[in-house]
C-alpha atoms as a printed R data frame, in Angstrom:
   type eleno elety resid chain resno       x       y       z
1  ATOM     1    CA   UNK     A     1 -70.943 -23.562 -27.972
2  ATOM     2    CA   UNK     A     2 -68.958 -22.717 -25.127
3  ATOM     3    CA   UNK     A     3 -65.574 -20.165 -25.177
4  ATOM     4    CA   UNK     A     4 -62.677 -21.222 -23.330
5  ATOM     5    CA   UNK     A     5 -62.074 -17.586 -22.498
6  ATOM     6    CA   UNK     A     6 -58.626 -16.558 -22.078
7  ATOM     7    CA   UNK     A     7 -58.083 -13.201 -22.185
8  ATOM     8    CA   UNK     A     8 -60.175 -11.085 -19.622
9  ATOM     9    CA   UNK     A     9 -61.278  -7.929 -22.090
10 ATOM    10    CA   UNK     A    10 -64.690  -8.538 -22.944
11 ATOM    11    CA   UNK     A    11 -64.511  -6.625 -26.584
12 ATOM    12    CA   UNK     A    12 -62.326  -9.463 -27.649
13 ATOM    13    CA   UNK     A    13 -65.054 -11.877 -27.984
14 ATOM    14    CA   UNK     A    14 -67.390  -9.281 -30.042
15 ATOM    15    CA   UNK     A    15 -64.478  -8.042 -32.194
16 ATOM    16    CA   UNK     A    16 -65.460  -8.468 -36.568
17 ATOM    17    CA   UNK     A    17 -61.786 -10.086 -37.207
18 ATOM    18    CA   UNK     A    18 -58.930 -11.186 -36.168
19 ATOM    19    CA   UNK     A    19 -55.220 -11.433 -37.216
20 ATOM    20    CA   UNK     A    20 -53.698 -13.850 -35.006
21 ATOM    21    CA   UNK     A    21 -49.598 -13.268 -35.369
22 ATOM    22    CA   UNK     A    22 -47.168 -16.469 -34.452
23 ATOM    23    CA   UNK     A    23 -43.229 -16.657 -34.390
24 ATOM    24    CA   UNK     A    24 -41.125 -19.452 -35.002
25 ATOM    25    CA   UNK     A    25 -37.329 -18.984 -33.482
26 ATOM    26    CA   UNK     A    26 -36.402 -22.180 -34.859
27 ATOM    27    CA   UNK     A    27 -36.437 -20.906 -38.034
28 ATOM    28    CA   UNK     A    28 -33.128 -18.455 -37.067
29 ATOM    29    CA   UNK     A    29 -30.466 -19.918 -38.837
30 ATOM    30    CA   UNK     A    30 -28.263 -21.218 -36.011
31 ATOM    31    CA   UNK     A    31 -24.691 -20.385 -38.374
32 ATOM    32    CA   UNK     A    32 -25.693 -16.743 -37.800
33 ATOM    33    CA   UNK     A    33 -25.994 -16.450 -33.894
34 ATOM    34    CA   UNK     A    34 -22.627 -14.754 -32.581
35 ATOM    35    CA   UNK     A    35 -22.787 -15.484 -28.399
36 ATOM    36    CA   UNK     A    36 -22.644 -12.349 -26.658
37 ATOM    37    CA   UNK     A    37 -23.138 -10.429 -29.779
38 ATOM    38    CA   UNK     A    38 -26.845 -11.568 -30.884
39 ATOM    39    CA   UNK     A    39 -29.951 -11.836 -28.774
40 ATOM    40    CA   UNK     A    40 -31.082 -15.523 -28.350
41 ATOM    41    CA   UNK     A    41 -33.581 -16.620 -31.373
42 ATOM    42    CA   UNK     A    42 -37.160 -16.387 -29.386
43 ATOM    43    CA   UNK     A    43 -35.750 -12.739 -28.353
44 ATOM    44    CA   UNK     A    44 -35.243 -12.421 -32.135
45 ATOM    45    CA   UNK     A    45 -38.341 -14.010 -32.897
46 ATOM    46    CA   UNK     A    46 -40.395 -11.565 -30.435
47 ATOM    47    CA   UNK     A    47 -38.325  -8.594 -31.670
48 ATOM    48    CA   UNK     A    48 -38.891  -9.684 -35.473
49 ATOM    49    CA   UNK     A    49 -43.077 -10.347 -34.627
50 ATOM    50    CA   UNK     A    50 -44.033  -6.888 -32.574
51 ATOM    51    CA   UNK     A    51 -42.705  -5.307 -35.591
52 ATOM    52    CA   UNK     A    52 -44.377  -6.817 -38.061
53 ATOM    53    CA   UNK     A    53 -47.421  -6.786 -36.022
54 ATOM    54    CA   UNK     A    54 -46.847  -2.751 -35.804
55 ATOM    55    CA   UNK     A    55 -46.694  -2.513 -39.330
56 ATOM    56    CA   UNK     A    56 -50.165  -4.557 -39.472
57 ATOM    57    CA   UNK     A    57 -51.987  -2.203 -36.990
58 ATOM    58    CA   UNK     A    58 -50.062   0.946 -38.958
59 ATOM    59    CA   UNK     A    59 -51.653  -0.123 -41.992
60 ATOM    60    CA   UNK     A    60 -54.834  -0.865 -40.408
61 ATOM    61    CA   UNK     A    61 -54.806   2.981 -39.170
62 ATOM    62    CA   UNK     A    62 -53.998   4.562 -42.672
63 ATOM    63    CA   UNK     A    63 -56.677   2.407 -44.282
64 ATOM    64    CA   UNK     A    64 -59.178   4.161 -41.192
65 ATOM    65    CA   UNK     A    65 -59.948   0.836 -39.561
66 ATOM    66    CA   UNK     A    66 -59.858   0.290 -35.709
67 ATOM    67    CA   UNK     A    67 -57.584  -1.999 -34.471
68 ATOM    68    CA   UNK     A    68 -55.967  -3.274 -30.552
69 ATOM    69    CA   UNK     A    69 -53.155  -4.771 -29.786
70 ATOM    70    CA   UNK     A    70 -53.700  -7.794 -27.191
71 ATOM    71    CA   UNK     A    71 -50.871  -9.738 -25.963
């Protein structure tokens, strides 16, 4: 079977697991977005992921397992 390779770092392709973390900014209620005052949803949505993903590879670093974070 042949990988459609997309990211360049070799260890990707060899790595155990993965956890593959997605955002939706439609979700964002749209009642709640103040112009000017909020960030637009997929900034929210970005902001809302990374730190959910950082509390993933946190974990992952108390529990003594390895991780990477690849955009």
């Amino acid at each position: 079977m042949k990988l459609n390779k997309i990211f360049s770092q070799g260890f990707f392709y060899n790595a155990p697991a993965f956890i593959l973390c997605c955002g939706d900014p439609s979700v964002y209620p749209l009642s709640e977005y103040k112009k000017g005052i909020d960030d637009p949803f997929e900034m929210r949505a970005i902001r809302d992921l990374a730190m959910s993903t950082e509390h993933i590879v946190l974990r992952a670093a108390y529990l003594s397992l390895g991780t990477c974070y690849v955009s």
